[in-house]
FIROMAR-930012 format. One record per atom (N, C-alpha, C): x, y, z; residue in one letter. Coordinates in steps of 0.1 Angstrom, whole numbers, plus 5000, padded with zeros to 4 digits. Last residue first. Layout:
% FIROMAR-930012
XYZA...
% end
This chain:
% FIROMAR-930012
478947434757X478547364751X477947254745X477747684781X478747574783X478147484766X478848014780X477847924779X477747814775X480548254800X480648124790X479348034792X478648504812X478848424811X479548294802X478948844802X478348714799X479548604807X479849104800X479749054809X479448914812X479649174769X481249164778X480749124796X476649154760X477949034759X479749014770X474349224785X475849224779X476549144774X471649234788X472349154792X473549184778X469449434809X470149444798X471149314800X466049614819X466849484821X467549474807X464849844826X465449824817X466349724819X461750024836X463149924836X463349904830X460550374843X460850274834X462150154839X458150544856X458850414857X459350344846X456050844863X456350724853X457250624863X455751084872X455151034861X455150894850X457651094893X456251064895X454951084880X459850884881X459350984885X458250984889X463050614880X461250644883X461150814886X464450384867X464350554861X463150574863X466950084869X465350154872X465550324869X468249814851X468349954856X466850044857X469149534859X468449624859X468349754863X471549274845X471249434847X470149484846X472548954843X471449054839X471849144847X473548694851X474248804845X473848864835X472048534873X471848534855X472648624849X472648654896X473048504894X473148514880X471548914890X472748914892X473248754888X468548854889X469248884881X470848914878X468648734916X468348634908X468748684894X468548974936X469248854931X469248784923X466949144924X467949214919X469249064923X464549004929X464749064909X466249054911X464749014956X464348874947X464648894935X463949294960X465449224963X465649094960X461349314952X462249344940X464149294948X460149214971X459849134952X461149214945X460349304991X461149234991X460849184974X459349555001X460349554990X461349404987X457349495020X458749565025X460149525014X454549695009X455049585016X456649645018X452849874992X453649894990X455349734997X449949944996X450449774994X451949754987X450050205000X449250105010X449649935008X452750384995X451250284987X451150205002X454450694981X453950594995X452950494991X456850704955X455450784962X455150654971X459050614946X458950714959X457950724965X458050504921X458350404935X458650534946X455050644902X456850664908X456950564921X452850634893X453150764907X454750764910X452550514863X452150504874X453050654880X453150414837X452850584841X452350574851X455650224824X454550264832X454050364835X457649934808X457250104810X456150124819X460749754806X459449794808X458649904815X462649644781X462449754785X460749734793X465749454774X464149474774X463449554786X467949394752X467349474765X465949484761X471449254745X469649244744X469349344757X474449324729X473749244733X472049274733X476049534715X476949444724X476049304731X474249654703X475349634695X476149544704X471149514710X472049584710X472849564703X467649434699X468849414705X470449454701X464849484726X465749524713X467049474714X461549494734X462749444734X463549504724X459049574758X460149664738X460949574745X455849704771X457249574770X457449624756X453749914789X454749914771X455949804780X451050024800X452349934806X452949904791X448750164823X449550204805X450550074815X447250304841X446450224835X447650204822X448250484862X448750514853X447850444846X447050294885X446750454888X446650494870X448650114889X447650054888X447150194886X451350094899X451050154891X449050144884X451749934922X451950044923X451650134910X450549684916X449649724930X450649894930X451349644891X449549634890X449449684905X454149634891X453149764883X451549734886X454449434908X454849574912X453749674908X453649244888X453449224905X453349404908X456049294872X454649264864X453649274878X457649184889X457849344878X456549364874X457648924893X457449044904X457249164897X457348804867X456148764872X456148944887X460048834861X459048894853X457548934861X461148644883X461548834878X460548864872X459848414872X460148424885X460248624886X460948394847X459348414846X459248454861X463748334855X463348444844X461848494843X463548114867X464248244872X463448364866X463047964847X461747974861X462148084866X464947914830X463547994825X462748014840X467847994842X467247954844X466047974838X470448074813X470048094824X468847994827X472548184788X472648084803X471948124809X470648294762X471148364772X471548254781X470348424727X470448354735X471348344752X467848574712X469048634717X469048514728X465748684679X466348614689X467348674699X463248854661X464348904675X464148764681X460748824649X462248794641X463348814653X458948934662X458848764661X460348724655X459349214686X459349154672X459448974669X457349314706X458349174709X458149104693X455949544721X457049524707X457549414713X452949644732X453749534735X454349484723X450949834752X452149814745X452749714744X447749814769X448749764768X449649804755X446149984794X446550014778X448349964779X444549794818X445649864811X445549904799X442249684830X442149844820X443049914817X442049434844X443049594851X442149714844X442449324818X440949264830X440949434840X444549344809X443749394805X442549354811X446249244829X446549374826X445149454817X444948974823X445349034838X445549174836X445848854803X444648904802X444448984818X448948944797X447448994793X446649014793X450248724806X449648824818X448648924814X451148534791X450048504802X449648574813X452148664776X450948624768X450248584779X454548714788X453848824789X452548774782X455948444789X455448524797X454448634798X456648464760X455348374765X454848354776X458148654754X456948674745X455848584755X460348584771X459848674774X457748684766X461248354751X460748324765X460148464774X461948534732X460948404734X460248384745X464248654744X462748744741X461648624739X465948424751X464948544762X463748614757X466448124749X466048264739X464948284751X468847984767X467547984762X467648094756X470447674783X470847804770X469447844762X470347674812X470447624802X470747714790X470447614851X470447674839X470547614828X468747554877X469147494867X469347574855X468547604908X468647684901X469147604890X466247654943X467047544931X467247654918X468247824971X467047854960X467447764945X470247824988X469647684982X468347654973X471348074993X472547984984X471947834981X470748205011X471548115021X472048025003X468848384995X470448445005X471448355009X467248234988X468348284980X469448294986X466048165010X466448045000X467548094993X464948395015X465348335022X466348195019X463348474993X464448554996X465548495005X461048224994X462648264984X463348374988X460448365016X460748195018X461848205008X459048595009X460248565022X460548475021X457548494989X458848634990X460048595002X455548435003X456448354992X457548424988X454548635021X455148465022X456248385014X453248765000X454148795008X455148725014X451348604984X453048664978X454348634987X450148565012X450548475002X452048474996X449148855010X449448775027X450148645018X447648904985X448948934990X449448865000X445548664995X446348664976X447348744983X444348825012X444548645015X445848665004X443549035000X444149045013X445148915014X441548934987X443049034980X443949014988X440248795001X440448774990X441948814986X438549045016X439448925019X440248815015X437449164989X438749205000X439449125010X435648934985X436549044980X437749074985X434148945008X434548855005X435548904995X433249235013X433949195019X434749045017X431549204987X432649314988X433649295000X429349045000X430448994986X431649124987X428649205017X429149065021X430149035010X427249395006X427949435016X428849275016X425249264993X426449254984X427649364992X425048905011X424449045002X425849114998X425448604995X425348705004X425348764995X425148244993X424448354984X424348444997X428048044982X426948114994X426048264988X429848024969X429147954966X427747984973X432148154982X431548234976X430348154966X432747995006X431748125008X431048204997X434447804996X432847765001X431947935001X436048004994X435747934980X434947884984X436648055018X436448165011X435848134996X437847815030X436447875033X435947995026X440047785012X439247705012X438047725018X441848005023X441047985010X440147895008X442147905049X441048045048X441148035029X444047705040X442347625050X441547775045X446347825033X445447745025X443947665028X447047925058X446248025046X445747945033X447747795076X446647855076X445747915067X449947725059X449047585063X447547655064X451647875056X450747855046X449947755044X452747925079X451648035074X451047995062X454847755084X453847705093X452847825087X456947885060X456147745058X455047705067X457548115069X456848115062X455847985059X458847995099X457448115100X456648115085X461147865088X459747755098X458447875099X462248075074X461647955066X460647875072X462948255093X461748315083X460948185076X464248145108X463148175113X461948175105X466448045092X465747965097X464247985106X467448345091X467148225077X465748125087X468348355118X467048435111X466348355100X470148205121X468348185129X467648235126X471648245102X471348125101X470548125107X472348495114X471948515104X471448355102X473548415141X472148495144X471948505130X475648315129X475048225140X473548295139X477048505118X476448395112X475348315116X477548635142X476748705131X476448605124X479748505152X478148505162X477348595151X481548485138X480648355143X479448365147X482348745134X481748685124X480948565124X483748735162X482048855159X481648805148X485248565164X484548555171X483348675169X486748735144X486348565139X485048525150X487548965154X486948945138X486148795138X489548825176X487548915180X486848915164X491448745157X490648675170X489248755174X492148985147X491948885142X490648755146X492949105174X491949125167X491449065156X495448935178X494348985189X492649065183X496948965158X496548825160X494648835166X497749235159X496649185148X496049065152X498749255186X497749285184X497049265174X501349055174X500448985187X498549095189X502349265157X501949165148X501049035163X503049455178X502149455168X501349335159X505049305188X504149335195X502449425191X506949235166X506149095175X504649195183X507849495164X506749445150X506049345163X509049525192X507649595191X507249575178X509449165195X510149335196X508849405194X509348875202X508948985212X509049135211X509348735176X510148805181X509448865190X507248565159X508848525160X509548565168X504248455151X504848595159X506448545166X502348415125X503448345136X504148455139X498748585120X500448595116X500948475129X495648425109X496748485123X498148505116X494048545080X494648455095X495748485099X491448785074X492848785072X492748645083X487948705065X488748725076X490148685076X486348595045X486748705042X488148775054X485548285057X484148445062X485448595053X489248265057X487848225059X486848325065X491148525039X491148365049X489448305050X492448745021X491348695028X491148535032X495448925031X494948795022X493848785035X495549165038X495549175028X494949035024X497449075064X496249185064X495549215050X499648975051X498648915064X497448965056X500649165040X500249075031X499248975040X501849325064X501049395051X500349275046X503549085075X502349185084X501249225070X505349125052X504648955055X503148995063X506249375056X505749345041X504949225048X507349325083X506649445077X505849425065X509449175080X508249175086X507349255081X511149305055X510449215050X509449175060X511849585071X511249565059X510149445058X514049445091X512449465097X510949515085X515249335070X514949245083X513349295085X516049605061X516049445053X514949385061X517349705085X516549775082X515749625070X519349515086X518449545102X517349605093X520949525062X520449375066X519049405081X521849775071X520949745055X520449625058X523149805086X522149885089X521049805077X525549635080X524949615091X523249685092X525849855059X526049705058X525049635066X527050075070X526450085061X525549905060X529149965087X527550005093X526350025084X530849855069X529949785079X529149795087X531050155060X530550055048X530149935059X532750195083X531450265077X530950215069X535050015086X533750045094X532650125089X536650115063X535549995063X534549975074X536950395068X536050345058X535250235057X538650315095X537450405090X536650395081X540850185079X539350085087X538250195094X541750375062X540850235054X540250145067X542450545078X541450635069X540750485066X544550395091X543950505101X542350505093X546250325069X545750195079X544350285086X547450615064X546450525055X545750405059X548550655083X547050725085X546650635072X550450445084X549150425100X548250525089X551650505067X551050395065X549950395074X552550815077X551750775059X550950665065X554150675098X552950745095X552050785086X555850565082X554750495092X553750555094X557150765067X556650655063X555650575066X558150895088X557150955082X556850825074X560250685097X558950725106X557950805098X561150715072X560950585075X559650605087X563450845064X561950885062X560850785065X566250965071X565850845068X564450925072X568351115043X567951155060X566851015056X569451275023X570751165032X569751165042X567451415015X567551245005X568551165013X567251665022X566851565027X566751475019X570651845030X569451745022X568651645028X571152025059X571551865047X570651805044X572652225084X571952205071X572252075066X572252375115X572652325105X571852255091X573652695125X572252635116X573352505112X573652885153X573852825149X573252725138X573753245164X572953145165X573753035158X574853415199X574653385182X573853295186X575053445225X576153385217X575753365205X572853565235X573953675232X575153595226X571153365237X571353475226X571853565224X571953045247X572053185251X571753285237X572252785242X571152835243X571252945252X574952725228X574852735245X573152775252X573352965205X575152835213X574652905224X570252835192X570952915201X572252865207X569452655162X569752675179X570552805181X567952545135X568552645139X568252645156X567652315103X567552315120X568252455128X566452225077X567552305083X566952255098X567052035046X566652015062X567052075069X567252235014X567552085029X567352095034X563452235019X564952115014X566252225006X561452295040X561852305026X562852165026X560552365068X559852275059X559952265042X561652705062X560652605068X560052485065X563852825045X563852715053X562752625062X562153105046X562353005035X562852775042X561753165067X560753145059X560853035054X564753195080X563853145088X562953085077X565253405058X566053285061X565153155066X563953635067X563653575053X564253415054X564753675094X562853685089X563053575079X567353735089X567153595096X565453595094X566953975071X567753875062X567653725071X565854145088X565154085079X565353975067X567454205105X566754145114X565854055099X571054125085X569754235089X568954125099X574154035084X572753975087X572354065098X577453945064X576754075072X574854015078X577253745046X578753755055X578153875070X574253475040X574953625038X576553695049X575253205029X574753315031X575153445034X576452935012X575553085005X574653155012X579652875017X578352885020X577553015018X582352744999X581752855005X580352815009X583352535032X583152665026X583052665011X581352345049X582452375042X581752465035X580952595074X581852485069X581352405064X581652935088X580952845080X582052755069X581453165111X582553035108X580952965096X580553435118X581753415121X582053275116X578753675103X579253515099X580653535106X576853915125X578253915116X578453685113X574853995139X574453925128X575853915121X575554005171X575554135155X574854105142X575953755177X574453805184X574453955171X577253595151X577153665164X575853715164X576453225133X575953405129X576753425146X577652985116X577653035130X577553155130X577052685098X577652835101X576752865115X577452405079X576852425094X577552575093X576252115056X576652255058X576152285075X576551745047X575651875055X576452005052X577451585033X576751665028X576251755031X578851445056X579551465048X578651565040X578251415088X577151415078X577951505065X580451445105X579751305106X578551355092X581151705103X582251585094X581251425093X579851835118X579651795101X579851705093X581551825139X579651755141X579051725122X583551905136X583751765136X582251735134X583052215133X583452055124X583551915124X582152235157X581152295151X581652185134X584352175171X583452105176X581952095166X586252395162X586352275160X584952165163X584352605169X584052595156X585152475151X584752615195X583152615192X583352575173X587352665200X587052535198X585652495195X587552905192X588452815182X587452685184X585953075209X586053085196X586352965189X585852865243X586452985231X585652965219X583152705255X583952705250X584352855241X580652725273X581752765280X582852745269X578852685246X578852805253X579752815264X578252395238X579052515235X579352635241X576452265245X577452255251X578352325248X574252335230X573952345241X575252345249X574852175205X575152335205X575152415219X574051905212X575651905207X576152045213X570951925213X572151895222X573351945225X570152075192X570552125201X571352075213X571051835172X571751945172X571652025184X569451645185X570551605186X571751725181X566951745176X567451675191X568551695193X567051675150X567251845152X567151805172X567251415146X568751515139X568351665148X564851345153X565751295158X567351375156X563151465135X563051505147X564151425157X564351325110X564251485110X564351515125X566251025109X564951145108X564751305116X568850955101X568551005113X566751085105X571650745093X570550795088X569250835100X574750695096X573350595102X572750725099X577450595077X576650695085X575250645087X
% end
């Protein structure tokens, strides 16, 4: 017997049953056995349009001999997609001829198309999946991709190149990173071209200041020289007061100069600089011996702790160091000159040295006639940075204190 799946067996019942209906009694239910006989396990019966069992084979069969509207409800139910495998037609597909069922396990039935189907939806669900895991996939390497531009762009932008100025990215792709990473290029490019021309005008200035200070001290050493004949000259004392002041005048106009030429020196990185390994308060003590008599010529009321037992060794330049001193010392006599008081204290710390200098002058806020354009002290504040010194200023108008400090945790290695 050849093995029939489901939708192929219930085809083939209404077929068979369809042709029933010009036949008698007798032969609807010879016809109704032989169709059995081909499926030895099956069962087949034949209800009237009454619901009365007119033929069931082989006998007995477990339904009912009599059939309510509720006994084919329940029948119907149960048989849905159960086991055995029913199938129910109309004879002759008329409903005044009854109905017809047939019946047979489903283990004599071939499952083979449901099979396929199993396999397709299982074939169906796993290249669904695998497609999605290769989008998954696909997405991760695109996204990956444009990530790591992205990071290379980032790290562009981040490393300093020459003047401080990020360098060009290589631009690989025309996509919109390419078309971003074409405007860094693009501005990259104007960065370089505005840092050129700021160098360019910072090097003329350098070079202005240095051919302007140097051609000024040609002049100014000829008007000292008539001012030193002049004061061998016997004038009145309107005359000497003016000699005087021309004097002072000359002596700042000088500084002044000399300010600009080293500030000038500094900035550009050729102010000479030899360091070594010195004692600061030392070398502080023998600075300030040669400004006392200056301070005290003034009418200062001098202060001056520079214990003889306090060492403290420092890398640095001594000319630097008397260089700072000498402007600090500069400062207080044309801005504090008022206060008459000046206190030097050294001390030395738990972590290192400080030396403190004091004044009761008017405060750096307050306005001065020889106040100039602050360059003595942008001279301090480079030259004490090269030396890895700290000055810290605390001005009122009753005072001024600095406080130059050198740290051990900031120090320099001091070469052996």
């Amino acid at each position: 017997m050849n093995k029939l799946n489901g939708e192929d067996l219930e085809k083939k019942w209404h077929y068979e049953t369809g042709k029933l209906a010009p036949l008698d009694e007798g032969d609807v239910k010879k016809k109704l056995t032989k169709f059995q006989e081909k499926y030895p396990t099956s069962n087949v019966f034949w209800v009237d349009e009454n619901g009365t069992l007119l033929f069931a084979y082989p006998e007995p069969v477990a339904v009912p001999k009599k059939w309510t509207s509720s006994d084919i409800v329940e029948f119907m139910k149960k048989s849905y997609d159960s086991d055995p495998f029913t199938t129910v037609a109309f004879l002759g597909d008329e409903k005044e001829n009854g109905f017809v069922t047939f019946q047979i396990p489903r283990s004599e039935m071939d499952h083979t198309q449901e099979k396929l189907i199993d396999r397709y939806n299982y074939l169906y669900y796993g290249i669904n999946i695998g497609l999605f895991f290769l989008f998954v996939f696909i997405s991760w390497l695109f996204f990956s991709h444009i990530r790591k531009r992205l990071l290379r762009l980032g790290l562009a932008m981040e490393k300093e190149g020459i003047a401080g100025i990020p360098d060009k990215i290589k631009v690989k792709k025309r996509d919109e990173i390419g078309q971003l990473e074409q405007s860094f290029n693009r501005m990259i490019k104007r960065l370089g071209e505005s840092q050129k021309q700021k160098d360019e005008e910072e090097e003329l200035r350098k070079q202005l200041i240095a051919s302007l200070s140097h051609d000024l001290r040609t002049p100014l050493t000829t008007l000292r020289g008539h001012l030193y004949t002049l004061k061998k000259e016997k004038l009145t004392d309107k005359g000497e007061e003016s000699l005087q002041l021309m004097d002072r005048k000359i002596t700042f106009l000088g500084q002044l100069i000399d300010n600009l030429l080293s500030y000038t020196l500094l900035t550009a990185g050729k102010y000479p600089y030899h360091p070594q390994k010195v004692d600061i308060i030392r070398s502080v003590r023998v600075i300030v011996a040669s400004w006392y008599p200056t301070f005290e010529k003034k009418g200062f009321k001098i202060e001056i702790e520079l214990p003889e037992d306090q060492h403290f060794e420092w890398y640095l330049d001594p000319s630097w160091l008397e260089r700072v001193l000498d402007n600090l010392f500069q400062n207080i006599l044309r801005h504090a000159d008022s206060g008459k008081y000046i206190r030097i204290k050294s001390a030395k710390t738990e972590h290192g040295f400080q030396l403190m200098i004091e004044d009761r002058g008017p405060g750096m806020e307050t306005s001065s006639n020889s106040k100039g354009l602050g360059i003595g002290m942008a001279i301090v504040t480079l030259m004490l940075q090269e030396m890895d010194l700290k000055l810290n200023v605390q001005s009122t108008d009753k005072g001024t204190r600095m406080t130059m400090t050198a740290a051990m945790d900031m120090k320099k290695q001091i070469p052996k």
